[in-house]
Structure formats: C-alpha cells, structure tokens
C-alpha positions as CSV (number, residue, x, y, z in Angstrom):
1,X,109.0,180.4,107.4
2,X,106.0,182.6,107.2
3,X,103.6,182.3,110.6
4,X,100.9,180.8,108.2
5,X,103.5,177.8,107.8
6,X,104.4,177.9,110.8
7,X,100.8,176.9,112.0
8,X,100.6,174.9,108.9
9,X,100.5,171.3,110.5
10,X,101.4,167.7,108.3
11,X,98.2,166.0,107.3
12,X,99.0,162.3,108.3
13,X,102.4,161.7,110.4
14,X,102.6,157.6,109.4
15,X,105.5,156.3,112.2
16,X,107.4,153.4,111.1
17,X,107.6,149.8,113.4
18,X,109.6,149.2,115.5
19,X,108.1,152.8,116.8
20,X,108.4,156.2,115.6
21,X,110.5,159.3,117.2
22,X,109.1,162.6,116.5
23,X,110.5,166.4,117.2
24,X,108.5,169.5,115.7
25,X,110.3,171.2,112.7
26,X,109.9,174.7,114.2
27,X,109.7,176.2,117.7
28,X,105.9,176.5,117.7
29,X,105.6,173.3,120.0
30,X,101.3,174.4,120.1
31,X,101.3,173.9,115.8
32,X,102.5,170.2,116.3
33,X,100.1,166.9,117.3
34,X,101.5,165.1,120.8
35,X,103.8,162.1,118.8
36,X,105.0,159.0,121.0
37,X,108.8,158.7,121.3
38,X,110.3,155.4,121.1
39,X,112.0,154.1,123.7
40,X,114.9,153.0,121.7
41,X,116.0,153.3,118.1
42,X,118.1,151.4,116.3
43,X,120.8,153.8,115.1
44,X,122.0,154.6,111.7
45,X,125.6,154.9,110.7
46,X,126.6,158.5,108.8
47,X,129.8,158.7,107.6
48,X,131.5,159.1,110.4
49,X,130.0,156.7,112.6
50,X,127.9,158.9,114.5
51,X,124.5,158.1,114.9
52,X,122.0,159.2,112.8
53,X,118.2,160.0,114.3
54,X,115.3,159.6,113.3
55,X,114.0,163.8,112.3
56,X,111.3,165.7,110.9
57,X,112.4,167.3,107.3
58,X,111.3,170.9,107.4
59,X,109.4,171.9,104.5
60,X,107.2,174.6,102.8
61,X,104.6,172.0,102.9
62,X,104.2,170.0,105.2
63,X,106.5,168.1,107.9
64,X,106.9,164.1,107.1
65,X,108.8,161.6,108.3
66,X,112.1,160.3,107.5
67,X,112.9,156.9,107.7
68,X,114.5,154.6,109.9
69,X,117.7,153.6,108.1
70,X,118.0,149.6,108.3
71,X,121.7,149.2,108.5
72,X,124.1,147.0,110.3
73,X,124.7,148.4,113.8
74,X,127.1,151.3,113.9
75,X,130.9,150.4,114.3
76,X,132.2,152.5,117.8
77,X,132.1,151.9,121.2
78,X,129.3,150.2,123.4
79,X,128.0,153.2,124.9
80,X,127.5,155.0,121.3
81,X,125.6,152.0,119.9
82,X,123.4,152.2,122.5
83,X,122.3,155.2,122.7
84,X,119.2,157.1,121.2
85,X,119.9,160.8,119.6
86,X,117.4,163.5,117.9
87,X,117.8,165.7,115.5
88,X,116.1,168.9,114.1
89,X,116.0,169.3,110.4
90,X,116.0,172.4,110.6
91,X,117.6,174.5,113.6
92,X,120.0,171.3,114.0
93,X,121.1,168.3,116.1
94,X,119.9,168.7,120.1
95,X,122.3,167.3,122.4
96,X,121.9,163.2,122.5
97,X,120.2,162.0,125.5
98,X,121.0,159.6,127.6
99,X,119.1,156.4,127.5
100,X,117.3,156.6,131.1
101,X,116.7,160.3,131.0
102,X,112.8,160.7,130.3
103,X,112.5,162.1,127.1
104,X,109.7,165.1,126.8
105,X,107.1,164.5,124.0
106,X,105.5,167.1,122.0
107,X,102.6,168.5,124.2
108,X,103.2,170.2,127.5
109,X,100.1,168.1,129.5
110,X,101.4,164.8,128.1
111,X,103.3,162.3,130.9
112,X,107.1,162.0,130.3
113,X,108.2,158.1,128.8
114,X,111.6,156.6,129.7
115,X,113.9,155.4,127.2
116,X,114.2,152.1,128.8
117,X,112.0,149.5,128.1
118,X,111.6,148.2,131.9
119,X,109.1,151.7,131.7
120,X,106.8,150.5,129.1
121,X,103.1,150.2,130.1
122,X,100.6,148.1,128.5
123,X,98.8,150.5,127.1
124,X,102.0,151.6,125.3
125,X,102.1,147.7,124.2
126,X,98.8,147.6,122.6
127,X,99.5,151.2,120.7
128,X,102.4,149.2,119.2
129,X,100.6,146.2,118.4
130,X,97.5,148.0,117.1
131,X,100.2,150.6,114.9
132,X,101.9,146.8,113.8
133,X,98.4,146.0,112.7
134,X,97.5,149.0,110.8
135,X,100.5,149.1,108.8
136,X,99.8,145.2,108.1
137,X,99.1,144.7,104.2
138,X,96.0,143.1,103.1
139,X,97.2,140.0,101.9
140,X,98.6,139.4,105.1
141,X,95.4,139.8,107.0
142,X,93.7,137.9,104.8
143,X,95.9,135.0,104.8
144,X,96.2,135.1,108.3
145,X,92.0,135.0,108.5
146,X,92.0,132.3,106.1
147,X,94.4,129.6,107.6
148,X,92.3,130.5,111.2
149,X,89.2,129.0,109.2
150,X,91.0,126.3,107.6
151,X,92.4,125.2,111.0
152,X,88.8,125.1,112.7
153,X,87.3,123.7,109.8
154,X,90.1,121.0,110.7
155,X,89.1,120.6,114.0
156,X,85.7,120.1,113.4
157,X,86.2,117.3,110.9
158,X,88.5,115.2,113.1
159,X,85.8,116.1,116.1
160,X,83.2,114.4,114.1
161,X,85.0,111.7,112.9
162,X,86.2,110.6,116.7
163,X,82.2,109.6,116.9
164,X,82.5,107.1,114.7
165,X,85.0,105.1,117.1
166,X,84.2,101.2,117.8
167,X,85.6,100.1,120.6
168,X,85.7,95.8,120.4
169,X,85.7,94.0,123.9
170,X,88.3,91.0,123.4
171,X,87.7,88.4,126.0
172,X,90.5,85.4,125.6
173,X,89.4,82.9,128.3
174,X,86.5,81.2,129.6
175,X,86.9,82.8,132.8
176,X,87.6,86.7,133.1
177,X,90.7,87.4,134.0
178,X,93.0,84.8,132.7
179,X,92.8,86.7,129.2
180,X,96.8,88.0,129.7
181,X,99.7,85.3,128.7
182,X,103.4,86.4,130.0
183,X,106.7,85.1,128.6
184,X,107.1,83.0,131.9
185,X,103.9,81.1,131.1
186,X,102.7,79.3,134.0
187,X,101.0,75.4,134.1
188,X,97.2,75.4,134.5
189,X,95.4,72.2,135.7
190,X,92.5,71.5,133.6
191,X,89.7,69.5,134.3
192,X,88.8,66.7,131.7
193,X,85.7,67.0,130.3
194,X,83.2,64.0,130.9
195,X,82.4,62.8,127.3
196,X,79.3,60.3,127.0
197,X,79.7,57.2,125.1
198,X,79.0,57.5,121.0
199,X,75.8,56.3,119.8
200,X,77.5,54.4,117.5
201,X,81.1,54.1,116.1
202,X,83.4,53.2,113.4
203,X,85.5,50.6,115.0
204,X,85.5,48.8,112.3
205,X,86.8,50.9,109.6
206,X,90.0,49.9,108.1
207,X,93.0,51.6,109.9
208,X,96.0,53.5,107.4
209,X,99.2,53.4,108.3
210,X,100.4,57.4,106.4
211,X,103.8,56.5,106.5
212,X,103.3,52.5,104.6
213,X,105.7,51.3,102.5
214,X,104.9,51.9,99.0
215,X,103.8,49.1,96.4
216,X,106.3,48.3,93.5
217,X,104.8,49.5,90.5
218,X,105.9,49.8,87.2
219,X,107.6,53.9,87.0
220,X,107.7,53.7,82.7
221,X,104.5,55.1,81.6
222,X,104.0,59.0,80.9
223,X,101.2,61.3,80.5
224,X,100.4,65.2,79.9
225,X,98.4,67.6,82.1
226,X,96.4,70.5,80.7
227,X,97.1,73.4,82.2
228,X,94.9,76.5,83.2
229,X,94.3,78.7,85.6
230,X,91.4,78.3,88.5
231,X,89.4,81.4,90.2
232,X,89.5,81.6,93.9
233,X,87.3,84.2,95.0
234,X,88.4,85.5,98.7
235,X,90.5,82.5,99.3
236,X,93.4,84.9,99.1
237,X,91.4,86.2,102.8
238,X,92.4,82.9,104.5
239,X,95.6,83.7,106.2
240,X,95.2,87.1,107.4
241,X,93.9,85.7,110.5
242,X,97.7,85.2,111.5
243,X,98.4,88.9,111.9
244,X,98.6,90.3,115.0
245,X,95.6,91.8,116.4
246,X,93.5,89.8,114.4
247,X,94.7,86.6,116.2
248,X,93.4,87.8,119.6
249,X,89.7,88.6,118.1
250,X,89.5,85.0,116.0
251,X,90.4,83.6,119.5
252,X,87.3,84.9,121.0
253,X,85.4,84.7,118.3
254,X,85.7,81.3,117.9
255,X,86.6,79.6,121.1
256,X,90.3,79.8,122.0
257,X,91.1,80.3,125.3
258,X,94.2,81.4,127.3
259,X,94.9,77.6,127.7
260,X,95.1,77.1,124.0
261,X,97.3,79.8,123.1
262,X,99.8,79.0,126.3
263,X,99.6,75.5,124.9
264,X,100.6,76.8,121.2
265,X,103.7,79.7,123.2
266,X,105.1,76.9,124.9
267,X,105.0,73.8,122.0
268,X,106.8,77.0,119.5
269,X,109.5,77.2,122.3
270,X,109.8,73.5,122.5
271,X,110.8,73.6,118.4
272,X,112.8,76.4,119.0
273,X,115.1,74.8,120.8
274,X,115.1,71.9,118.8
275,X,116.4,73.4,116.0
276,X,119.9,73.2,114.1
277,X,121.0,76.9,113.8
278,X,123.9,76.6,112.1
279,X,121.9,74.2,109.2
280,X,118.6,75.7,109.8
281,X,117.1,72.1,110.2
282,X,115.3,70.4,112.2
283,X,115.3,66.6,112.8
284,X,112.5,63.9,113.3
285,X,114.9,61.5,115.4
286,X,116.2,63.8,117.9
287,X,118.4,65.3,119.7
288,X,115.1,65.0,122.4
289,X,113.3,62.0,123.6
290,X,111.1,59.7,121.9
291,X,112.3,60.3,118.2
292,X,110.7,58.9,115.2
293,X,111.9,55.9,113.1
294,X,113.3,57.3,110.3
295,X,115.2,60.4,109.8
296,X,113.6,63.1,107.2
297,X,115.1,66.3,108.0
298,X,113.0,68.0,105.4
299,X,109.4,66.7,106.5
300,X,110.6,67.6,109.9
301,X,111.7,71.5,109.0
302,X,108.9,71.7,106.7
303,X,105.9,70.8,109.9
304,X,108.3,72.9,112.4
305,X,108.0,75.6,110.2
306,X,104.1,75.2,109.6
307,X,103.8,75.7,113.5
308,X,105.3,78.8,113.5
309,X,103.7,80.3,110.6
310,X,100.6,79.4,111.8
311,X,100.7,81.9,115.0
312,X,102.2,84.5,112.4
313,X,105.8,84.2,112.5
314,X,107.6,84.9,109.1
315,X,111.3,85.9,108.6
316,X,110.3,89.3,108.4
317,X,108.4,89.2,111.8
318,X,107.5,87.7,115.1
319,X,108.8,86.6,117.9
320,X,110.6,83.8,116.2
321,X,111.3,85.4,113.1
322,X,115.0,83.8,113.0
323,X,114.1,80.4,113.2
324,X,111.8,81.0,110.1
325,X,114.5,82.9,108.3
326,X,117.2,80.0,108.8
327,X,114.7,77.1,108.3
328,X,113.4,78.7,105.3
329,X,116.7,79.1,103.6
330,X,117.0,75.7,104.8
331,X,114.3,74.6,102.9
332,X,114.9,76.2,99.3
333,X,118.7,75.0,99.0
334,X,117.2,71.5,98.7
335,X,114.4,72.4,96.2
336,X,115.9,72.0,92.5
337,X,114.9,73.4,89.4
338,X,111.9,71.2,88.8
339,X,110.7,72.4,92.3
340,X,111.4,69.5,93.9
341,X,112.6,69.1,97.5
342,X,113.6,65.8,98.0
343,X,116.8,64.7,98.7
344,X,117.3,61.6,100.5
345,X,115.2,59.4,102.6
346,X,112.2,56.4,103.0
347,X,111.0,56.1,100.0
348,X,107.6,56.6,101.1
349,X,108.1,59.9,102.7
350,X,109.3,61.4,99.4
351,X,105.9,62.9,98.7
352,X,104.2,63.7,102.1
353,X,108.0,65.4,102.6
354,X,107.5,67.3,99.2
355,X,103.9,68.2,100.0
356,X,104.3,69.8,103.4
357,X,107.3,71.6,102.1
358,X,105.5,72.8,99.3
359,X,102.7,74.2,101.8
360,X,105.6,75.7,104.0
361,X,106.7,78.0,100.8
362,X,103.8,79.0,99.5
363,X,102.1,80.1,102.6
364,X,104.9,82.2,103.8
365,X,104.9,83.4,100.7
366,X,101.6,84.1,100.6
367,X,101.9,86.0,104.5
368,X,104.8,88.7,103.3
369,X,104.3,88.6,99.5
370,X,108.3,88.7,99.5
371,X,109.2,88.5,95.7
372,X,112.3,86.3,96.4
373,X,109.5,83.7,97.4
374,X,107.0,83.6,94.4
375,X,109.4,81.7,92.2
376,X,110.3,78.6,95.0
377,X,106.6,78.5,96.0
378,X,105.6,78.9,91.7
379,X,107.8,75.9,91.2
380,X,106.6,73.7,93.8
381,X,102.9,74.5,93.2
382,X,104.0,73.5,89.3
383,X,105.9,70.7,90.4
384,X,102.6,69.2,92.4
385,X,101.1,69.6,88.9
386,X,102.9,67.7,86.9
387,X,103.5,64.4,89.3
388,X,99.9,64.1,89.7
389,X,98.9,60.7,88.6
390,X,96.8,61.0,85.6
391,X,94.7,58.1,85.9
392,X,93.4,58.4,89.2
393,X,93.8,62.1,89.8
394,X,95.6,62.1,93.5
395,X,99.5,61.2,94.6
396,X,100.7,58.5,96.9
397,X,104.2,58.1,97.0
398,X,106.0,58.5,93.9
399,X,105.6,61.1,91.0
400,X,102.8,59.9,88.6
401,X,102.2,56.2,90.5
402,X,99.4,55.6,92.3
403,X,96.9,57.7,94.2
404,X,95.5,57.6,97.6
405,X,93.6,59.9,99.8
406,X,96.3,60.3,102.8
407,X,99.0,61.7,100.0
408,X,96.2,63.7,98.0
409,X,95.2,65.3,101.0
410,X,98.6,67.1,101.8
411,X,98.8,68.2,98.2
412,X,95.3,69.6,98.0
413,X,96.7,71.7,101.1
414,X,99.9,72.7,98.9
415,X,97.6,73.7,95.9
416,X,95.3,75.6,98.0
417,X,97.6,77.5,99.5
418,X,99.0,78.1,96.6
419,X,96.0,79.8,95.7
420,X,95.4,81.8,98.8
421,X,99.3,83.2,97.8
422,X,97.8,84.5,94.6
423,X,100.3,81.6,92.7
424,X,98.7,79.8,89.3
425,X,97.2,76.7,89.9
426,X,95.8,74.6,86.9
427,X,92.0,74.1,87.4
428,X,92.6,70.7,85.9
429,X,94.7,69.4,88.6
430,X,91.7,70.6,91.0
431,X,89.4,68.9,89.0
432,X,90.9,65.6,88.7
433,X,91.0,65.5,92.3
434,X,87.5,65.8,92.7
435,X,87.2,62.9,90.2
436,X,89.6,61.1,92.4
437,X,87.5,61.8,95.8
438,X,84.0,59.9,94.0
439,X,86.4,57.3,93.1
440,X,87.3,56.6,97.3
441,X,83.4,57.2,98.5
442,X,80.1,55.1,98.3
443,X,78.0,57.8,99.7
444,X,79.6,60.7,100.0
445,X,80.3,61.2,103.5
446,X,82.7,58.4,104.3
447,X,85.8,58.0,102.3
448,X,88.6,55.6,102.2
449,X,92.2,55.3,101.7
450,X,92.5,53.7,98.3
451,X,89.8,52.7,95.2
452,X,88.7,49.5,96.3
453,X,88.9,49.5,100.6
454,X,86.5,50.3,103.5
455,X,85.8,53.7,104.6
456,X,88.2,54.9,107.8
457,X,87.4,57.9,110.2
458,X,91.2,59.5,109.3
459,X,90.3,59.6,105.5
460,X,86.9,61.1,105.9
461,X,88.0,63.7,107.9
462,X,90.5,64.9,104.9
463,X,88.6,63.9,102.4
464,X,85.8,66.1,103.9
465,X,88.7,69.4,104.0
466,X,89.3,68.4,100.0
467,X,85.7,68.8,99.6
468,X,85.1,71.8,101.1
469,X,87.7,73.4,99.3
470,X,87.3,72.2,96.0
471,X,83.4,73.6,96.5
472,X,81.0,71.9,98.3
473,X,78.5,74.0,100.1
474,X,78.3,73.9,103.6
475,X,74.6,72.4,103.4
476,X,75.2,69.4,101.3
477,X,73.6,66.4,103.1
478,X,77.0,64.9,102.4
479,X,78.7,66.9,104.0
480,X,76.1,67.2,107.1
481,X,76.4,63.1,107.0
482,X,80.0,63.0,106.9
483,X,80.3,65.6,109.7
484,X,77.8,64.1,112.1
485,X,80.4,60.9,111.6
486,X,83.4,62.7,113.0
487,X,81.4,64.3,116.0
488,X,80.9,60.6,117.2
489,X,85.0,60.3,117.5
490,X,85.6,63.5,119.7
491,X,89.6,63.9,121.0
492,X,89.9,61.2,122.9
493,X,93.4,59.8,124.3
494,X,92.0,56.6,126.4
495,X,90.1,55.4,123.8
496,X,91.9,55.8,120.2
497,X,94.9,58.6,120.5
498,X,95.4,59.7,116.5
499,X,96.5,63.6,116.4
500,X,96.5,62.4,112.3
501,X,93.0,62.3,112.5
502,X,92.4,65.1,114.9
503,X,94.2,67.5,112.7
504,X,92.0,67.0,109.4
505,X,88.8,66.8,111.6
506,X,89.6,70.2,114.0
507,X,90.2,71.8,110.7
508,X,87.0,70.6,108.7
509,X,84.9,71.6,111.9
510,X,86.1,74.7,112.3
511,X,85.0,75.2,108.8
512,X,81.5,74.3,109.1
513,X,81.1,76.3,112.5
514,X,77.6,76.8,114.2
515,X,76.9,73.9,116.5
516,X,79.0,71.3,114.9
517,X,82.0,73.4,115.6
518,X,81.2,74.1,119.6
519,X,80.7,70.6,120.0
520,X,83.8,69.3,118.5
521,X,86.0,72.2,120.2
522,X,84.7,72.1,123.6
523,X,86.3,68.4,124.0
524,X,88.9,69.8,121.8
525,X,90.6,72.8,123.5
526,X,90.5,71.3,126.6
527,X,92.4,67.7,126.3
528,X,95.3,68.6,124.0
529,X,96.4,71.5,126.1
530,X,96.0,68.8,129.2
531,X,98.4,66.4,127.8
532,X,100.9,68.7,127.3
533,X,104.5,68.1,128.8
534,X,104.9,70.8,131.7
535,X,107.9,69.7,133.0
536,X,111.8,68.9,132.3
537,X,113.4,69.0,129.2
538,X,110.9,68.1,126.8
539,X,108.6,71.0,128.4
540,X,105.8,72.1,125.5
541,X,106.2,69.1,123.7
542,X,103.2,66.0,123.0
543,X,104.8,62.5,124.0
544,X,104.2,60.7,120.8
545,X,103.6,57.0,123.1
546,X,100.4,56.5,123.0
547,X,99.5,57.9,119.6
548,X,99.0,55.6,116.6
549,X,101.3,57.0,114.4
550,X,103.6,58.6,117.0
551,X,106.8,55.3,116.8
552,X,106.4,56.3,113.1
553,X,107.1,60.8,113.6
554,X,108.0,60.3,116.8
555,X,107.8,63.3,119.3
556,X,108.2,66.1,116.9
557,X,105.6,65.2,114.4
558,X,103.1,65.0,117.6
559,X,104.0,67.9,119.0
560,X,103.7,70.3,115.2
561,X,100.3,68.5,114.8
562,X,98.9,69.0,118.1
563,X,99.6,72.9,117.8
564,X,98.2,72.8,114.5
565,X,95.0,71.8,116.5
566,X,95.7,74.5,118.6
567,X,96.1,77.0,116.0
568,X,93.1,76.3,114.0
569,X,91.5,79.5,115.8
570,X,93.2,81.5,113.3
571,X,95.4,79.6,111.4
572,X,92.4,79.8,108.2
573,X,89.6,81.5,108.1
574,X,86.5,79.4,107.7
575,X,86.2,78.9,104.2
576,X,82.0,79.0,105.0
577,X,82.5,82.7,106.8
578,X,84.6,84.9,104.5
C-alpha cells in the first residue's frame, strides 16, 4: 500500500454481538481507532479444524469487518475449543493467545482487558448492552415500547376497577359471635319466648285430618283439559337462594340465626342416616322410633329429599350429594310413562305421595338444569295436568275425583315449581284452581277443606300460598285479613302442636315480609329449634307425640316438615321481593 492508504482509515467499523475483536490491517497502529477486544469468541471451524478469528480484510479502500462465523463448536480437544486466536489479513496469523493473557488493544494509552470474563467491568457491560441496543431493528423497539404501554394501560384499568369493590357484612346470629357452625355442632339452650294470649281465636274451625280416608265415588266419568302455556315472570329466581353464599346473606337478611341453621345441619344428618343405601329409599315406619302408621316409602323419599334440596344439596353437589343421587334414582324407577309415581300403598296417600314427588323432580331439576331431569320432571308436571278434576278444578285423592284444598295445595307447589324449572305448565290448570279456591272461601281470607265446610286455620294458611302464587298482590285486604288470622295462632306446642299448619303459614309469612313476617318468625325460629332431639339415637330429629298429625307420618314426616320451617330463609325467595 501507498502511505496515503496507509493513513486511509475505514469510515464506520460496525462490531457484531456477542462483541467484536479487532486488529489493524497494516503496521501503522497511529492510522487505526482504539477497538474493544472481546473477551472470548466463539470459534469457527476451517477445514482443518483450526480455529478461525475474527480479522480485518485489507483493502485498497477501506478496512471492514469480517464476520463471526455461526457454526457448531469446533471438533478437537478442550483446550483448542476454548481458546481465542487473531489473525491479520494481511501480514498473517499472530501467534494464538492464551485465554488469561491480557490482550493489547489498538491504542498505546488504552488499559489492557483480560480474556476472561471474571475481568469484565460494568462499564464494559453497559458498552455491550448499549452496542446490543443499537444494532436492535426497529420493529423490535417498537414492539417492545408498545406492549410496555399496553401492560400499564392494564394496570391502570384493574387499579380502577378494585374501587368499585363492595364488601357485604354477613352477621348469622342474634348475638355476635355465634355466626360460625362446625361439623361437631354443639346443643344451645334457648329461652322460650313469652307469647301473650290471642285476641281472639279459631278454636272452632273444623279440624282436617290430610291423610283421611277417601270417599267412594264413582271413577267412570272422563273429561279433557285445554292445554297452554302460562308466563312466569322471575319465578324462575325462586330457588337461587339455595346456592351457597347466597344462603348465608338470605339468613341475615331475613332472620335466620345460627340456631336455625344448626337445627336444619343436624335434622339433614338425622335423614341421612335413615336412609336405605343400597335402595336409595327411605321409609316412614322406621328403622327409628316413633314411625308412622302406614308405610309409603315414596312420600317418605320424596319429603327426605325436599329437606335436602332445600339447604342446596343436589346430586351434583353438597355435602350430601350421595344421598340425593341414590334417592333420586330411587324416585324415577317408580315413575312410569304417564309420569306417575305411585306404586303401592293407602289409598289415600296416592296423590299427596305423587305430588311431593312431583315437587322433588322438578325442583332439582330446576337447581342443576341436568337434561336427564327435564323429561321425569316434564312428565310429572303433565301428569298433575291431566288428573286434575275438571269440575271442581283441585285433586284429593284419586286422579280426576274429587277436590279439596289439602291435596290442591301440594300440587299447586308441584306446578309452581314446575315453573320456576322453566317446564310447561298449562295456564288452564292454574286457572281452574283459582276457580276452585272462590269455591272453598266466603270472604277471602279464610278457606276450608272442601265446598260446603267451615273455614280451618291449616287450609287458610295454604290456601293463602295458592293465592299468592297464582297472583294476588301483596296488598289485597284479603290477603291482609287472612294474614292477620294466622298471626293469632303463632308456633305454639302447649297449646295446638300442627307442623302441617306451621309449614304453609312460615312459608306464606315469609312471603309477605315487613312486620307480619318479624312477628310470625321471632316465635318461630326460636321454638322449633328448642324442641329438637339433642340426645341419643334419634339426635336432630322432631318427636312426632304431640303433633296432630304426627301417629299419622310419624317421626320422619315431623322431622322433614319442621326443617322445611327452618329452611324457609332461603328455601324461595319471597315471591313479593324478586
């Protein structure tokens, strides 16, 4: 080269990550710009397995960079691989280094750099990242920049949203503190509410017997039902109440306590163990004390399972989501094509039995919206259609025969939950029970058994449910008449024990709410829960001695209606609230 290229210098040296070696192409160290050294290369394979350096190529031009090669590592001996060699393009190989001698870089005044990394300094570091950087391309900035905004554009949405939070203070119990129930429940002694005597009574109403015999009537005669289909606007609402979390809020909000709810834990423990596992059934005469008269396994299954519905259990979930699974199963190998359930039994259980069951499918139904369900529960709800008795618009005790408001009363419950399932129900079956309601009333408020007899407390109290789910408003003086009837006969086991009667009037109550409710439920959630069994083998249980209809159901039947009682926090939604 000429001395003019020999001062000649290369306009833009660009080193290459991880970090660039350099040597000068000629002698003239002074005609060169100081270049970093790296403190180790990765070394390229020539052809015979030496390695190859990173170099300068000499040139008339200018001097420029040659690249890295990106090869597998070399195939030789440890010491070889590891080792970091330069090369002149020009004048020739220098000798290779070792890897800890310092390595001199272009520039006499310039401080020397080990090979080894242990010598790097953070200056060095950032040179590296800010070359790493540089050599970035622009897409790559920019998408890095972009998902930085995106992620504290993130941030700040989920900040603000966290300031929307409502926090909801639960409180269980009439007394702070008592709010937690454990699985090893322990008894609480409750006082008894002082009650003062009733202005006046109904003493005198005629007393039902919901289990008499029925009359012999003639069974020849048909008739046809229309058939349509009825709105129910947010009835489908009424069972959500069962699901968990929302069962400890409706407890506070309407007056449970933690005596109620330990009341309803241990009665469901109670049934639990009375149950037939290998059949799925449970039984009305035993195997514990105090049985009923007659056996009706299905009336008994169909109740058990009501009780444990009603605190949310299905056979897809709970606590005692087996017994519902077997009793259920239970339950639909006994209903037939038609949709009835009836097998065997008094005669004049055949429909309460078919009712309750009826109510049993359709609600679980309507709690999982399992599809295997909608046909068993769409057949039963169909089935309660068709025996309705066409004259009188209400059932007693055989398809078609007959009408009376104990009967109608269970079915309205199987229609209506039919409903709140989302099943078809014909609006004229609803209708003709209305018909048959002004059929059992004088004024409206007080109702009675059959066409033709005296008004009694039991009946008015269902009769009172019927109305308010076929429609009444919550501010018809009916209704406000017939209400202020059943606050005179509070829960009362000294003077007239009827859990019949309790159960329809907890549940129209409830219903109404406001002061009429607080009333009834102070007495209420205080004396079932007292006259629980705490003790021995029937622990959880209601003794049925006492009760006026408890020789007929005998223990089990008081024990699935007195939960019911307890239940009614959130067993339905009040139909006058949602």
């Amino acid at each position: 080269m000429s001395s003019s290229d020999d001062r000649r210098v290369p306009k833009k040296v660009r080193p290459v990550p991880p970090a660039p070696v350099a040597a000068p192409a000629s002698g003239n160290h002074r005609s060169m710009p100081p270049v970093a050294v790296a403190p180790k290369l990765a070394p390229r394979m020539n052809h015979d397995a030496q390695p190859v350096p990173v170099a300068f190529e000499a040139s008339r031009e200018r001097a420029r960079p040659i690249p890295l090669a990106q090869t597998s590592p070399p195939v030789g001996n440890g010491s070889s691989s590891r080792s970091a060699v330069l090369q002149g393009a020009q004048t020739g190989s220098h000798p290779a280094r070792s890897a800890a001698m310092p390595i001199p870089v272009a520039g006499g005044k310039q401080p020397l750099v080990r090979a080894d990394r242990a010598t790097e300094t953070e200056p060095r570091e950032k040179e590296t990242t800010e070359v790493a950087v540089k050599a970035a391309p622009p897409w790559m900035v920019s998408a890095v920049l972009h998902m930085t905004i995106l992620i504290l554009l993130a941030l700040l949405t989920l900040a603000n949203e966290g300031g929307n939070q409502v926090t909801v203070e639960v409180v269980y119990s009439d007394e702070f503190g008592e709010q937690l129930i454990d699985d090893d429940l322990t008894s609480f002694d409750l006082p008894t509410l002082e009650i003062e005597e009733p202005i006046f009574s109904l003493d005198a109403l005629d007393v039902v017997d919901p289990f008499a015999a029925a009359p012999e009537l003639d069974l020849s005669f048909e008739a046809d039902l229309l058939s349509s289909m009825i709105e129910a606007p947010s009835i489908g609402l009424a069972l959500t109440g069962r699901e968990q979390g929302a069962r400890e809020a409706l407890l506070a909000a309407y007056g449970g306590t933690a005596q109620t709810e330990e009341a309803v834990q241990l009665g469901l423990r109670w049934l639990a163990r009375q149950q037939d596992m290998r059949s799925g059934l449970w039984s009305l005469t035993g195997p514990y004390a105090d049985g009923g008269g007659q056996e009706n396994k299905l009336a008994a299954t169909a109740m058990a399972l009501l009780a444990f519905q009603g605190a949310g259990n299905t056979h897809r979930a709970g606590k005692y989501q087996r017994n519902v699974a077997r009793g259920m199963e239970a339950l639909l190998r006994m209903q037939d094509d038609d949709g009835n359930f009836f097998r065997e039994g008094s005669r004049n259980h055949r429909l309460y039995s078919q009712a309750m069951a009826s109510i049993a499918v359709c609600e679980l139904y309507g709690m999982t919206k399992d599809p295997k369900l909608r046909g068993p529960a769409q057949k039963a709800v169909d089935y309660a259609a068709r025996i309705q008795t066409p004259a009188l618009g209400g059932w007693r005790y055989e398809p078609r025969l007959d009408a009376d408001t104990s009967v109608t009363g269970w079915f309205v419950m199987a229609l209506q939950s039919g409903l709140m399932g989302g099943l078809n129900v014909p609006s004229p079956t609803m209708e003709a029970v209305s018909k048959f309601l002004d059929k059992v009333t004088k004024d409206g408020a007080t109702y009675a058994y059959q066409v033709g007899r005296e008004p009694t407390i039991s009946m008015t109290a269902e009769a009172l449910l019927c109305r308010q789910y076929l429609g009444w408003q919550r501010n018809d003086p009916r209704m406000l008449e017939g209400v202020r009837v059943l606050l005179q006969h509070p829960v009362d086991y000294e003077a007239d024990e009827d859990v019949y009667y309790w159960y329809y009037a907890t549940q129209t109550l409830h219903h109404m709410g406001g002061a009429e409710w607080d009333e009834w439920n102070q007495v209420m959630r205080e004396r079932i829960p007292a006259r629980q069994v705490r003790e021995g083998p029937e622990r959880g249980s209601w003794d049925p001695r006492g009760d006026r209809w408890g020789a007929h159901g005998g223990r089990l039947y008081t024990t699935c209606l007195s939960i019911y009682n307890l239940e009614v926090y959130y067993r339905h939604l009040p139909i006058y609230r949602h």
